[in-house]
Backbone bond lengths (Angstrom), bond angles and torsions (degrees), N, CA, C in turn:
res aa  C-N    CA-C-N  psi(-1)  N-CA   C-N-CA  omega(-1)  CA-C   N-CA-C  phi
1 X - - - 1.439 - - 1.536 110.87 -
2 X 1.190 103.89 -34.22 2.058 104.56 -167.38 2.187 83.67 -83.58
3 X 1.089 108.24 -38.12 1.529 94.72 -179.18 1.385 113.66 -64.84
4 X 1.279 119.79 -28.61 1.453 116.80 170.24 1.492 111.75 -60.40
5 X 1.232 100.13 -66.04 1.500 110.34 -178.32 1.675 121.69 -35.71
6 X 1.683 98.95 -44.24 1.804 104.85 -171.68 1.468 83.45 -96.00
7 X 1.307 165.70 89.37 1.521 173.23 93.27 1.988 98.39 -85.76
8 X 1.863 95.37 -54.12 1.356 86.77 -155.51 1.973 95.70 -67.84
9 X 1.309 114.86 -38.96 1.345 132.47 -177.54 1.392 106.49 -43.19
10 X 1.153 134.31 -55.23 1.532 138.87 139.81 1.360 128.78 -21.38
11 X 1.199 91.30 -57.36 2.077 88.21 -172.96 1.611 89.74 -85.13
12 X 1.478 134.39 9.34 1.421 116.56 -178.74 1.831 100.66 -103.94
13 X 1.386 104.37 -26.96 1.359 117.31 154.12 1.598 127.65 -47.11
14 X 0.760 128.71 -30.15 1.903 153.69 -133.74 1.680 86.69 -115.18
15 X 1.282 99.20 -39.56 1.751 82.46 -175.92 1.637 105.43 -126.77
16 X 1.132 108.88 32.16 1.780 119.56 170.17 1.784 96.04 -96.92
17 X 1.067 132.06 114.06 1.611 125.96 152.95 1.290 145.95 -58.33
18 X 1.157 100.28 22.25 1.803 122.43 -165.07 1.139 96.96 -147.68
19 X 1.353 138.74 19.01 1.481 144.27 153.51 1.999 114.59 -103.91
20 X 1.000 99.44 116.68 1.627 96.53 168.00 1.725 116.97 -72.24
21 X 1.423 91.86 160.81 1.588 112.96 170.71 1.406 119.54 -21.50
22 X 1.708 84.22 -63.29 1.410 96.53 -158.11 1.616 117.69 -76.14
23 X 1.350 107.93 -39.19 1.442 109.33 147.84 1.344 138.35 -1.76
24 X 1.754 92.99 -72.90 1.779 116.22 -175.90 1.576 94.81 -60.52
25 X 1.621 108.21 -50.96 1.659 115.09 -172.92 1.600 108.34 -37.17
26 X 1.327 103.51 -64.30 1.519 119.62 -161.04 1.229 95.39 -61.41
27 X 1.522 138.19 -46.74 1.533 128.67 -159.59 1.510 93.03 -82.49
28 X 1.155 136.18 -18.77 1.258 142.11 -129.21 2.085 90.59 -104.03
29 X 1.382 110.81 -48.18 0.966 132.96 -164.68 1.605 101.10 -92.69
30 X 1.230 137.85 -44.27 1.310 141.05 166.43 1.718 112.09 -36.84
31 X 1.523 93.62 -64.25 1.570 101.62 153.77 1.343 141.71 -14.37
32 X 1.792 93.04 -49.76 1.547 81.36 -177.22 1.648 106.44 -125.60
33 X 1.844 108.74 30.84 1.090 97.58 133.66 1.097 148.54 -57.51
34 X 1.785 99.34 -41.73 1.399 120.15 -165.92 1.840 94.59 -77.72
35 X 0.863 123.28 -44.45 1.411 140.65 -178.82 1.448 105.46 -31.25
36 X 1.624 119.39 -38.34 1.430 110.96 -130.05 1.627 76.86 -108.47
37 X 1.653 134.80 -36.96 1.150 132.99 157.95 1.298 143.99 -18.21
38 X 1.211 107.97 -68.17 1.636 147.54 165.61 1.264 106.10 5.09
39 X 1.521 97.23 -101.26 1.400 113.74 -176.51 1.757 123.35 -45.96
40 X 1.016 122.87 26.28 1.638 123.67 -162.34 1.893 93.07 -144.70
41 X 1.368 80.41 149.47 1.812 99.53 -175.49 1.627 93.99 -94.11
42 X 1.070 124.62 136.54 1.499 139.41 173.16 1.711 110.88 -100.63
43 X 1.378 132.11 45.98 1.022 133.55 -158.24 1.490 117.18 -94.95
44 X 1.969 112.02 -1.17 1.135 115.55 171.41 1.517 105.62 -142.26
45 X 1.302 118.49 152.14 1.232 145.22 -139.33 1.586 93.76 -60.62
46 X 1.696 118.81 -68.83 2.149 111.81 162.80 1.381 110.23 -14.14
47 X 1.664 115.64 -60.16 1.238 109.80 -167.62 1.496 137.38 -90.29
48 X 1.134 96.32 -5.97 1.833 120.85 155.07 1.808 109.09 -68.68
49 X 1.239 119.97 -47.22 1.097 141.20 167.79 1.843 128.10 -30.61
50 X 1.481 100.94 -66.33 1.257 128.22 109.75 1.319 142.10 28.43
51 X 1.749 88.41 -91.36 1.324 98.25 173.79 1.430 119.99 -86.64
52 X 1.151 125.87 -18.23 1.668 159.74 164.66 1.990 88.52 -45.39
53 X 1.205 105.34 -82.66 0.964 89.75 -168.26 1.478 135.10 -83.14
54 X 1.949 125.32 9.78 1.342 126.11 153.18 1.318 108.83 -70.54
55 X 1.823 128.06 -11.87 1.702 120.08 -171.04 1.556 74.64 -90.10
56 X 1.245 143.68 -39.54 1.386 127.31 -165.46 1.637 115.86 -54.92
57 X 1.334 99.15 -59.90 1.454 131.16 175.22 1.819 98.57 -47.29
58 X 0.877 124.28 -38.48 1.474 124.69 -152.24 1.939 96.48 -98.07
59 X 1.334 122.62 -35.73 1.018 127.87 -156.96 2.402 87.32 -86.76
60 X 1.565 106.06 -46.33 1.132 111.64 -168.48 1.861 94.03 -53.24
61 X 1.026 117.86 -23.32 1.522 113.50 -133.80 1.818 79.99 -103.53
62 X 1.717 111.97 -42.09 1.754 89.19 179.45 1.485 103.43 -92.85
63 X 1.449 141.29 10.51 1.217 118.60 123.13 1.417 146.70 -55.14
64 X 0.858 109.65 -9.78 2.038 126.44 159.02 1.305 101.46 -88.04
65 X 1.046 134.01 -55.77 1.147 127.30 -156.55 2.405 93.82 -81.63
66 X 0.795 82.24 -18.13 1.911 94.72 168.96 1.759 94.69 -69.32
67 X 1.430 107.65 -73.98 1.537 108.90 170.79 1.512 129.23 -46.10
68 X 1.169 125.56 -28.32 1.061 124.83 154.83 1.571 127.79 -51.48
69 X 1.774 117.25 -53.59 0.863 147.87 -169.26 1.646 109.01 -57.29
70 X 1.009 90.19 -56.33 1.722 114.40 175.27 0.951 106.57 -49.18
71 X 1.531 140.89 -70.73 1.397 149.60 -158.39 1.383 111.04 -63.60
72 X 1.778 121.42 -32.31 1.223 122.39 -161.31 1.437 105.97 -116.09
73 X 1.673 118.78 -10.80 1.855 113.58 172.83 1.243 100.22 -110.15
74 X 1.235 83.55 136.29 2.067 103.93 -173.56 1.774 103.84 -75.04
75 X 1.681 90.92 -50.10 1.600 102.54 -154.48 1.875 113.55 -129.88
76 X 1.179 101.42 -13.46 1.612 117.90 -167.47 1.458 106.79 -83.47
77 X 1.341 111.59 112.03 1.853 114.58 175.03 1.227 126.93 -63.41
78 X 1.548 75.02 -51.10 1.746 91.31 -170.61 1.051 134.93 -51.18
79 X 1.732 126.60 -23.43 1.728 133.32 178.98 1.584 76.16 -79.56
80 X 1.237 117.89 -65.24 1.668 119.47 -155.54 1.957 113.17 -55.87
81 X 1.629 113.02 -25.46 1.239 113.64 139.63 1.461 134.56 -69.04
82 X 1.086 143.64 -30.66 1.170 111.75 178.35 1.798 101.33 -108.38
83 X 1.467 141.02 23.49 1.624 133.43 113.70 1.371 121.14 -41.82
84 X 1.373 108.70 -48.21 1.720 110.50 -172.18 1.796 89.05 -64.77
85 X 1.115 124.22 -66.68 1.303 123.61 -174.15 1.592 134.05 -40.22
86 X 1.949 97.64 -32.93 1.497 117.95 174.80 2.068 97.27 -73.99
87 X 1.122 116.61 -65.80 0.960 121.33 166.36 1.443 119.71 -13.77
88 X 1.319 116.02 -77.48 1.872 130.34 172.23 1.205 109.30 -52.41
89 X 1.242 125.04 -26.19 1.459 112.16 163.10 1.657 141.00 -81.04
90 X 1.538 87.08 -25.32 1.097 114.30 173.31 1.700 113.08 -73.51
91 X 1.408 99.23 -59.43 1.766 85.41 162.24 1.622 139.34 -52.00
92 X 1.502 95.59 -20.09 1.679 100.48 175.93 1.250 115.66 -78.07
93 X 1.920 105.92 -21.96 1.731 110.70 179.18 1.231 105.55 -60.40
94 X 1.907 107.40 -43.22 1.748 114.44 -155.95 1.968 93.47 -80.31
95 X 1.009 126.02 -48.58 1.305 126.84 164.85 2.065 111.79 -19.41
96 X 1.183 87.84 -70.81 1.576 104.49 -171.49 1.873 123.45 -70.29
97 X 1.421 88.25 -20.10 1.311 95.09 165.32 1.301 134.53 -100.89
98 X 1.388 116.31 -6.17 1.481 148.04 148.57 1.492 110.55 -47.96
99 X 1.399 99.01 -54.12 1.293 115.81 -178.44 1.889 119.70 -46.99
100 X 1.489 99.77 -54.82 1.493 115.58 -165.60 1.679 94.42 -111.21
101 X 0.979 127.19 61.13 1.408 113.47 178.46 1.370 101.81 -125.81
102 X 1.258 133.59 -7.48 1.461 119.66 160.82 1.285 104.12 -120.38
103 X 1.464 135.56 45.64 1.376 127.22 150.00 1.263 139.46 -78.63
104 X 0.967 133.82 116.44 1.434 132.59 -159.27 1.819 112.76 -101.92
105 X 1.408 110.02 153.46 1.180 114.40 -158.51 1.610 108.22 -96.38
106 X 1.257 108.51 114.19 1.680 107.91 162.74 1.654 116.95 -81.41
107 X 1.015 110.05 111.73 1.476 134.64 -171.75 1.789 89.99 -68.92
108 X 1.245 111.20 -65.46 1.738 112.24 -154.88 1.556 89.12 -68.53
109 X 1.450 141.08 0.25 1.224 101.09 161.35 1.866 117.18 -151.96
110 X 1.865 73.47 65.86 1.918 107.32 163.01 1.709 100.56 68.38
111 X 0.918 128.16 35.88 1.554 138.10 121.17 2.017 85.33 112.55
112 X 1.517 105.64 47.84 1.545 119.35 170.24 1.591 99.18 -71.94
113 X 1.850 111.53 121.77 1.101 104.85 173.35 1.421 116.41 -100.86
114 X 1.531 118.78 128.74 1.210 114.15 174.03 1.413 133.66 -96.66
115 X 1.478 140.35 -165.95 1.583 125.09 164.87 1.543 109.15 -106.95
């Protein structure tokens, strides 16, 4: 869902004129970190791991693309609100996946994950 969201956030960038290149790039590419994750079950600790580090990758990447943002809008919130916003979400992904990344799965009682 947040990869949907920062794709569409991008292509809404792409046709704002007070957004740079690199911007669109960075949100553009964050995207399909999260993108490339998705579809896959994270049900053992490598692959939680993993996923730990595309929210890492993804959060570094709309902080550049924050730095970008910065340098080139004088006065405009709104791109620079909803980065701050991609950002905060992104830390709650990397937060939460920190969280559960070495839990391991008890099979005998219906896929209870423990630490």
């Amino acid at each position: 869902m947040l990869a949907l969201l920062t794709v569409l956030i991008a292509i809404l960038f792409w046709f704002l004129p007070d957004v740079s290149v690199e911007t669109v790039l960075c949100t553009a590419i964050a995207a399909g970190c999260l993108a490339i994750i998705v579809p896959f079950e994270a049900r053992e600790p490598p692959a939680r791991k993993r996923v730990l580090a595309a929210c890492v990758v993804y959060v570094g990447l709309i902080g550049g693309a924050l730095a970008f943002a910065l340098q080139g809008i004088a006065d405009h919130v709104a791109p620079m609100g909803a980065l701050v916003a991609l950002a905060a979400a992104g830390l709650a992904l990397v937060l939460w996946s920190f969280g559960i990344r070495n839990r391991v799965s008890r099979p005998q009682w219906r896929d209870y994950y423990d630490r």
